[in-house]
C-alpha positions as CSV (number, residue, x, y, z in Angstrom):
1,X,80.6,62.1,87.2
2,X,79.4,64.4,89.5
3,X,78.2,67.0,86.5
4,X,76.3,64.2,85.0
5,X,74.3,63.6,88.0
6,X,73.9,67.8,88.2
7,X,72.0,68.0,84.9
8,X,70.1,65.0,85.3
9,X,68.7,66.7,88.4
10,X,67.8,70.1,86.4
11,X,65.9,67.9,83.3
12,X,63.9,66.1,86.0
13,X,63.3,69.2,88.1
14,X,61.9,70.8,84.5
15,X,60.4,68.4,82.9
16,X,58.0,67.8,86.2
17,X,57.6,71.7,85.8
18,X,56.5,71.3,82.5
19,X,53.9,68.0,83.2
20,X,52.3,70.6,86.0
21,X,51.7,73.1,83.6
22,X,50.1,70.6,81.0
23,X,48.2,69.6,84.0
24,X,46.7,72.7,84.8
25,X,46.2,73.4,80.7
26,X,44.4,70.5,80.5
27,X,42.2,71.5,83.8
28,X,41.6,74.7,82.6
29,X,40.1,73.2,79.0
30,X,38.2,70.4,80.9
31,X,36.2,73.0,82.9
32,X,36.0,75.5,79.5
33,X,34.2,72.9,78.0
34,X,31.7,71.4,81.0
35,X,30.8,75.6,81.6
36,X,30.2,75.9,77.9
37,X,27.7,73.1,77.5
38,X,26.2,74.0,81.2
39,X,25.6,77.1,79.4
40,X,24.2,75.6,76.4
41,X,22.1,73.4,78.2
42,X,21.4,75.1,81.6
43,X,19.8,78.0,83.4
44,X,23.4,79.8,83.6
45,X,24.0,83.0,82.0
46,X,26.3,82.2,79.1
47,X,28.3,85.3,80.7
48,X,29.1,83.5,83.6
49,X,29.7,80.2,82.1
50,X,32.0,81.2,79.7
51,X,34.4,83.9,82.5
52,X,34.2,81.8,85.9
53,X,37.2,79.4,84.4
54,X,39.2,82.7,83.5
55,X,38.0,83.9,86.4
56,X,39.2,81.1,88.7
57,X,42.3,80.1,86.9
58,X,43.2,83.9,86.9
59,X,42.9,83.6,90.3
60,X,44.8,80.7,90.9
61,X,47.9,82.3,88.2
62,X,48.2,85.1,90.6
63,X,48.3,82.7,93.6
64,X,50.9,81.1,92.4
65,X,53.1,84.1,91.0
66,X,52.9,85.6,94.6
67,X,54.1,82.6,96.7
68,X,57.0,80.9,94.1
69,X,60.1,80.8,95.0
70,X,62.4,83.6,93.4
């Protein structure tokens, strides 16, 4: 009984690892795509437009490497 309630613990604790990873895939697409038309359509440089998600979410990835929990 007690098992049970163990590894229903671990799926939960991955699978909301998993939908905040999605989340930040889909994040990282969303602002791909509104820097790619702002480039299309705008004054940017498309060199900017097409790095500062990279940029930012590369940012964020090493945030987030430095400060989980080991």
């Amino acid at each position: 009984m007690g098992q049970n309630f163990h590894d229903i613990y671990h799926i939960k604790k991955w699978l909301g690892i998993n939908i905040v990873g999605v989340k930040f895939f889909l994040a990282f697409i969303f602002f791909d795509k509104i820097f790619g038309t702002l480039a299309e359509k705008s004054s940017i440089p498309p060199f900017v437009a097409v790095w500062l998600p990279n940029f930012v979410f590369g940012i964020l990835a090493i945030y987030l490497l430095r400060n989980a929990k080991k």
